[in-house]
N, C-alpha and C positions, 0 to 999 in steps of 0.2 A: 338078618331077621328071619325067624323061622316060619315056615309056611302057616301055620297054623295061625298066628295073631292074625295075618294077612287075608287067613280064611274069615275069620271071625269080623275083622272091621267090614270085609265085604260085606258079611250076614247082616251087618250092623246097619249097611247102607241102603240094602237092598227095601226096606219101608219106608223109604224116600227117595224113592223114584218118583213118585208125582211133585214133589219139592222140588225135585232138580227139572223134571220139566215145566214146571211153572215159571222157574227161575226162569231158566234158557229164554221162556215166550217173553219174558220181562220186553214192557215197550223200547224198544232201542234208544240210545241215549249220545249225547257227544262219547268220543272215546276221552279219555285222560291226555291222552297226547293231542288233540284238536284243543281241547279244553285248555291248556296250558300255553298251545303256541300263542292263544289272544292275550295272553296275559307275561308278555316276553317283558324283558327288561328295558325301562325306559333308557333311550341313551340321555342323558343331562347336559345340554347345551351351557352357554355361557348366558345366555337370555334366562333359562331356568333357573342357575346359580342365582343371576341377579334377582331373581322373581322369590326364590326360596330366603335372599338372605332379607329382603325386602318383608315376606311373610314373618323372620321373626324379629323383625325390628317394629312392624308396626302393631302386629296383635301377640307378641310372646308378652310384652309387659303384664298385660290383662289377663292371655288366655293361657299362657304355659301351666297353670298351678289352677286353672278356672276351676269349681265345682259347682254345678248348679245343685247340687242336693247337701247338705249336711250331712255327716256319719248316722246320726241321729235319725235323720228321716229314710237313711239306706236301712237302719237296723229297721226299722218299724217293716221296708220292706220284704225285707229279707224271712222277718218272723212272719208275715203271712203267707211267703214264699213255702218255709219249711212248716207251713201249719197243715200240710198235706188240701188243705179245704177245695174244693171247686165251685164256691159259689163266690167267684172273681172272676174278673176277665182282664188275665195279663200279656201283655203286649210288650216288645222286646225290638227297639232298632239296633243294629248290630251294625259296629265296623268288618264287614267280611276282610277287610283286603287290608289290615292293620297287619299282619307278619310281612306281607311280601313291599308293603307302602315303608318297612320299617329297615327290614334288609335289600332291596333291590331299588326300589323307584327314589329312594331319600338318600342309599346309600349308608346308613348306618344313624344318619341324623334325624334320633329318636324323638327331638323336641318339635323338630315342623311339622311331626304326624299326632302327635298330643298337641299341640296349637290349632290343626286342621279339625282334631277330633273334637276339639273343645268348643271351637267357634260353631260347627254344625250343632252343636250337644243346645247353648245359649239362641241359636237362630229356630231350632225344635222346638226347645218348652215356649219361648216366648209366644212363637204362633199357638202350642198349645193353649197354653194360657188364655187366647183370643175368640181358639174355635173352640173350646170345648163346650157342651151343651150348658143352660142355666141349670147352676145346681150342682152340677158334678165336681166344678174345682176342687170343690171342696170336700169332695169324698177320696179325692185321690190318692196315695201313697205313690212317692217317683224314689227311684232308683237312679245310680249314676256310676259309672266308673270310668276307665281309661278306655273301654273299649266297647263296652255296653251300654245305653240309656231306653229306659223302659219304668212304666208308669202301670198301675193296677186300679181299675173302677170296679167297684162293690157294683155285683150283679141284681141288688136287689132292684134295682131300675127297671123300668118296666122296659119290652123286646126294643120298640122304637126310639127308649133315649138311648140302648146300648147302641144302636146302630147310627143315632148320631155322632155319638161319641166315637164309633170306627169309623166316621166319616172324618170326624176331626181331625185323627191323628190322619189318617191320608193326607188332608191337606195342609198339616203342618208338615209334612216328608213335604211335600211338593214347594210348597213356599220356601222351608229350609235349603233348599236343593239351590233353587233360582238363587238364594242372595246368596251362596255358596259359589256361584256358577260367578254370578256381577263381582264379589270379589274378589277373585282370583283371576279372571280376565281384566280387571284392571287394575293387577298388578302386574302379568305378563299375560301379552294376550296369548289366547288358547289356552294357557295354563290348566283348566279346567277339565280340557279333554284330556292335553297330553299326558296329566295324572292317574288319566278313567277315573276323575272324584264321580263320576254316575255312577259306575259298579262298587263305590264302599260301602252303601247304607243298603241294610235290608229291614224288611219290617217281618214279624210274626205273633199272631195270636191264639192264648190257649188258656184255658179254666184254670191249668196249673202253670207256673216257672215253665218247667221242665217240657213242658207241650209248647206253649210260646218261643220255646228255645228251638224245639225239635224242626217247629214252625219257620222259623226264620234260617236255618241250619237247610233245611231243603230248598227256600227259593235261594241259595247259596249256589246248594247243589245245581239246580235247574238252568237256572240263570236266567228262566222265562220269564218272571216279572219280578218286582219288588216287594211282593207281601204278599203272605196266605195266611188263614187260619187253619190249625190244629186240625179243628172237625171237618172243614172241606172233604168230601167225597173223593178227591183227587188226591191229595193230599196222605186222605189214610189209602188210600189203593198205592201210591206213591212208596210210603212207609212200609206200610206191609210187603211191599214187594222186596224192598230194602234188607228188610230184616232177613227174608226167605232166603233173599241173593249172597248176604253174609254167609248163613250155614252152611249154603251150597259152594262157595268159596273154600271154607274151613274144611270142609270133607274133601274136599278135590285135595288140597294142600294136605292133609291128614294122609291121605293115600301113597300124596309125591314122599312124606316123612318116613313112611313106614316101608317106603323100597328103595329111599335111599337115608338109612341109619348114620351114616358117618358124617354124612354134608349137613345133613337138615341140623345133627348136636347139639352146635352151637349159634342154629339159630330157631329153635322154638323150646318150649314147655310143655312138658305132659302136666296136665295138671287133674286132679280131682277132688272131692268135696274137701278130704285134709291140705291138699298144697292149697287150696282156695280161703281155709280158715288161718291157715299159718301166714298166707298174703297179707288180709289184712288184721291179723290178729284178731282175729272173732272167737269168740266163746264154740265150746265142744259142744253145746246144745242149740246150735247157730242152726235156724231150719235151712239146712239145703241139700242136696242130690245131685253128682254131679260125675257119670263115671270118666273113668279114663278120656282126656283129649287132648288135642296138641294143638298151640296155639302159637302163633308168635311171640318170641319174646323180646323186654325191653328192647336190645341193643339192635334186632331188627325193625321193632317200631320206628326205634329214631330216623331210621334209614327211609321207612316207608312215609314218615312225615314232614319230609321233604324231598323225595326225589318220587313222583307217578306216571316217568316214561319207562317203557321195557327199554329203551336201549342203556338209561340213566340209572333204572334200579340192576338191569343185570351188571354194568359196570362197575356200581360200587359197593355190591354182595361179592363181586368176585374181590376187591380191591378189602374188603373188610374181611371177610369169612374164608377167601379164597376158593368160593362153591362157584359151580356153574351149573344155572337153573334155566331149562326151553323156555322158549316164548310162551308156552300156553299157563305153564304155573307162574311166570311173573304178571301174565296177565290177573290169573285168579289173585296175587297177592296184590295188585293196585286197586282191582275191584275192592276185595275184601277191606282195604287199607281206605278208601271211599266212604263204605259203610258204617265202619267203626268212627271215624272220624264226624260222621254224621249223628249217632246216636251219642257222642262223647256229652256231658253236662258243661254246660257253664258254670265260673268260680265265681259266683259272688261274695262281696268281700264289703264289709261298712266306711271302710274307713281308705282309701290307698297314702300308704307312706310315701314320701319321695324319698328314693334312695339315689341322688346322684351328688355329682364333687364340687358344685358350685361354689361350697361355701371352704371349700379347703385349700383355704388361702395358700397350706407347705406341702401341696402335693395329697396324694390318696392310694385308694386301692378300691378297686370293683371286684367284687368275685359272685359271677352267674351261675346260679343252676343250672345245668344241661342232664335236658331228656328229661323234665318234669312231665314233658304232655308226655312223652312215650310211656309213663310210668301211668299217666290218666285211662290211655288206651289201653294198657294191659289188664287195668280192672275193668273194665266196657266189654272188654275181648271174653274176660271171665264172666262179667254176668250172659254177653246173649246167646252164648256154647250153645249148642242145641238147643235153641230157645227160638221159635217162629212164631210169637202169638204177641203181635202191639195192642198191649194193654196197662192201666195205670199201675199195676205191682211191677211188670219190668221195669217202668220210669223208676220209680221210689227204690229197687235192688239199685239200678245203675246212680241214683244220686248216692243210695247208704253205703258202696262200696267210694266214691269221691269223697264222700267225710272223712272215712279212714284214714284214706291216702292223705288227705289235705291235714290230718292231725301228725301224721306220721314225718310227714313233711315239714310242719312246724315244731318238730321236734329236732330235725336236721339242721333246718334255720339257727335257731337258739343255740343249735352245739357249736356251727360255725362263727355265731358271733361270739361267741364265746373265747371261741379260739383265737380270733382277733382279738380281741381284749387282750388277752393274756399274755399270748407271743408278742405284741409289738410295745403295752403300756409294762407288766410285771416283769418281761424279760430283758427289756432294753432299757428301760426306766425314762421310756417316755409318754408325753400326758399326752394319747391316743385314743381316749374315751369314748370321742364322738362316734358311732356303730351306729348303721340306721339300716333296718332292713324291710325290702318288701316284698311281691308275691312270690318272684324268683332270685333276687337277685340282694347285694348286703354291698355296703358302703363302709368305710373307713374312711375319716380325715386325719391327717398330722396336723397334731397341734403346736410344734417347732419346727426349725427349719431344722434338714439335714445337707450337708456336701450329697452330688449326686453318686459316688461311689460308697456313701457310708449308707446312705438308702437303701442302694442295691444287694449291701452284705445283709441289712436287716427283711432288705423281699425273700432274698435268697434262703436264708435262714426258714422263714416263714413256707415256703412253699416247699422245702426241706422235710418239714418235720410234717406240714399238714399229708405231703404226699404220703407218708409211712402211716398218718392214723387213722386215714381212709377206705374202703373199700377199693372204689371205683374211680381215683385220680381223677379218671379220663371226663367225669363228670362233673367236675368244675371249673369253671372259666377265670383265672385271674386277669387280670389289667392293670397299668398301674401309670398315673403321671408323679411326674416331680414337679419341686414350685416351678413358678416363673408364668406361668400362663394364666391371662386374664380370665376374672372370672364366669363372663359369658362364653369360654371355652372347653375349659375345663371337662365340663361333661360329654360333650363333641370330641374330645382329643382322647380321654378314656376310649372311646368306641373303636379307636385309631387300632390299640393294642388286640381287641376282642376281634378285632376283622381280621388281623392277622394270624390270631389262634387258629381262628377256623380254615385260613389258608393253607398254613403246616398241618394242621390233622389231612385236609384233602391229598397232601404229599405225603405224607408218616405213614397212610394208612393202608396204602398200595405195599408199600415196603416190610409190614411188619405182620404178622401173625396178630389177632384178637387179644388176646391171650397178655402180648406183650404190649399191641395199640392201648388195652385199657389201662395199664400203669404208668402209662406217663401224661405227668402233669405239664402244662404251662403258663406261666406269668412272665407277659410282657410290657415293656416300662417306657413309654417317651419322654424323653428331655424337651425342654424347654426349645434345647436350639435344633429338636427334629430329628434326635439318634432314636431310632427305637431299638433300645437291646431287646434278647432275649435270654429267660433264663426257664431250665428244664430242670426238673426232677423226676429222675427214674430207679424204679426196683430193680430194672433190668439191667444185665451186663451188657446193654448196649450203647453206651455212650458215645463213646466215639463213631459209633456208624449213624449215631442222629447227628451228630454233629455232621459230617460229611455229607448225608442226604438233603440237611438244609445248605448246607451251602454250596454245593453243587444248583441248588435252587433259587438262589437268593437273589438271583436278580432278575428272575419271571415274578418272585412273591413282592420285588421294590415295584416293578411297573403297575401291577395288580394295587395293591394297595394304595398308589399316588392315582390310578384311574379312580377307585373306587370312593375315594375320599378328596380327588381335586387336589391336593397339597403336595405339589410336585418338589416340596423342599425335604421330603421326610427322606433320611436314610438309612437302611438297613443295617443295623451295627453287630456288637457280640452276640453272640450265641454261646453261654455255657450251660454244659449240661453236668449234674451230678445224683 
């Protein structure tokens, strides 16, 4: 790197010095690693099992599929959502602790935590329904989805009904919470705690979505209480500081980029006003300004969006990128990876499809998107670049750059259902129609039986061709069962194969260069009587040394996945790679 750019980003920085000391006075906060150790992984007793299989035996009939809102009355809210207006006052409970309630405390059993969510979702409005002021039910508009539930009152109310009305929802969280708390304690007692069902719900309120969102997103962060509004004084000093703490992140890491050119390569983006219009295909007369900067890119988001220890992010930057980054810039990138995370928008969505295998009587196939949030983050990353001023045109960039994305995205959806279609109904001639797909993830049923090794040729084939018509393999998930397994399983036992995907990436990824980690694909397949094979597709001339490095491993990845899943009968079978 030649001195001179070196010169110039310093001159660049130098009128933000009182930024960066503002930042630094930031009121002090948990670190990420404090923050994290409260939140470790539940161990899962045998009382637990019995308590969880007990939760979906007695509320999955009712609640696994529950919606308290119609598509219909999500649209109405959604359209006052994106009406930009502020003469609303939208309010937003949020499942905080639905990713880690989804991968760690359940274990992959994605229906106890949609049962969990659903039954608080029904025990909320009901009480809404009870407290809300005379008059107002009827003005409301409610929203509903998998992870979010949130209601909007027309602000023409005079100041005292609105604040009955925020008294309301207060005490419907609170009444929600209590028969949340009775139960689940008597279904296992304690059950309640040992969840932390207290730390999933948060409340926040704001004139727009996107402020209610912001709202709720910081008593996340905080973890001080369970609700703030928007406009709180604390709140926006809060925010504000937030924002400042991002750019001062970004410029620190900006600096570590541009004196070390070779490490940093392959993991950030220079970007400027054209790589920002090419991102999300925006028009050449697209207002915006944006010189030279370097941001993280996808493959390091995904990293930063699950791992916020320095001992855990520098382990698997070096095991992914093969860089090694001091403790002071991993610090600045878990801050920075904080903040972005905070300012990210919420998907609202009218309608959520169910995309799982219950009803596929001859077996199926799952295939998840991976690193859609990373892709979220990377447009957030772009809109708040040098940007320190919370105000409602940054909300409105940071949602118009999540439309893009969210259209572009539904473009990749459609092509991969597509692709199922094609390869498994037109190429093999069988009637595979059924294709159901939703926010991140697509479903296949076989609608005939096959023998379990003519299956395998037709996965094989499949993941064959999808890996050559792809970019980035490494970004999608397959999974696959064969018949045989009842159909309250079925979806449960798919998840068997995706837990172990992500097992092999944690070992492949230590061993392999970037470059080549992202060309390889995997789909893995459980039988009925508990083999779970495995089958790869790779661009790379490395076959045989994946083959070798998993099975050198394969019986750390058997133990791992009979812990993590209870089913001490599953075992590790083939492995081909081609």
């Amino acid at each position: 790197m030649k001195l001179h750019k070196i010169r110039k980003k310093i001159t660049y920085l130098a009128p933000f010095a009182l930024v960066i000391f503002m930042a630094m006075t930031v009121q002090a906060r948990p670190s990420c690693e404090q923050k994290f150790l409260s939140l470790a992984p539940l161990p899962i007793t045998e009382a637990h099992r019995e308590g969880i299989r007990a939760i979906k035996d007695q509320y999955g009939p009712q609640y696994l599929k529950y919606s308290s809102t119609s598509p219909e009355e999500n649209q109405v809210w959604i359209d006052l959502a994106q009406s930009g207006s502020s003469d609303h006052l939208f309010f937003i409970v949020e499942n905080s602790m639905l990713k880690r309630a989804n991968d760690e405390i359940f274990a992959g059993d994605k229906d106890v935590v949609t049962i969990l969510s659903n039954l608080h979702k029904y025990y909320f409005f009901q009480a809404l329904k009870f407290f809300a002021p005379q008059g107002v039910s009827n003005s409301l508009a409610s929203y509903s989805d998998f992870k979010v539930k949130s209601g909007v009152a027309r602000v023409e109310l005079e100041p005292e009904t609105i604040t009955e009305f925020e008294d309301a929802v207060f005490w419907s969280y609170r009444i929600s919470m209590r028969r949340m708390r009775k139960t689940l304690d008597g279904i296992a007692s304690g059950l309640f705690d040992d969840i932390g069902f207290s730390q999933w719900m948060n409340v926040g309120f704001g004139g727009l979505a996107d402020e209610a969102n912001l709202a709720v997103r910081e008593v996340r962060r905080t973890g001080e209480r369970w609700y703030t509004r928007f406009d709180d004084p604390q709140t926006q000093e809060n925010l504000r500081s937030s924002l400042r703490l991002i750019e001062y992140n970004r410029m620190r890491l900006e600096m570590w980029a541009l004196t070390h050119p070779e490490q940093a390569a392959p993991m950030f983006a220079i970007v400027d006003d054209q790589v920002y219009r090419d991102r999300l295909r925006l028009p050449e007369d697209e207002g915006f300004s944006l010189d030279e900067a370097y941001i993280p890119n996808q493959a390091l988001f995904e990293i930063l969006r699950k791992e916020r220890t320095v001992d855990g992010l520098r382990q698997k930057i070096q095991d992914r990128f093969k860089v090694e980054m001091d403790d002071e810039n991993l610090l600045h990138l878990v801050s920075y990876a904080e903040g972005i995370d905070l300012f990210s928008p919420a998907l609202f969505i009218p309608e959520r499809v169910s995309a799982n295998l219950n009803e596929a009587e001859f077996g199926g196939i799952t295939a998840d998107f991976v690193g859609m949030g990373a892709d979220n983050w990377f447009v957030v990353a772009l809109a708040v670049a040098k940007r320190m001023n919370l105000d409602r045109n940054l909300l409105i960039k940071i949602r118009e750059n999540e439309e893009h994305l969210t259209a572009e995205i539904r473009l990749k959806k459609n092509s991969l259902s597509r692709f199922l279609r094609e390869w498994i109904a037109d190429r093999f001639s069988l009637d595979a129609s059924e294709v159901y797909c939703s926010g991140d993830d697509c479903v296949l049923w076989l609608k005939e039986h096959l023998p379990p090794h003519e299956w395998e040729e037709v996965y094989s084939f499949l993941l064959y061709n999808f890996a050559e018509e792809t970019r980035s393999p490494y970004r999608i998930r397959f999974s696959s069962i064969s018949d045989g397994f009842p159909a309250e399983r079925r979806t449960q036992m798919a998840t068997v194969g995706e837990l172990l995907e992500k097992e092999m990436r944690l070992v492949l990824q230590s061993e392999f260069s970037f470059d080549e980690y992202k060309n390889i694909l995997i789909g893995n397949i459980l039988h009925s009587d508990y083999q779970l094979n495995s089958l790869i597709a790779t661009r790379g001339n490395n076959r045989q040394k994946i083959i070798d490095i998993l099975n050198d491993h394969k019986e750390e990845l058997q133990v791992r996945i009979r812990q993590k899943t209870g089913i001490n009968q599953i075992e590790l079978g083939r492995i081909r790679v081609f």
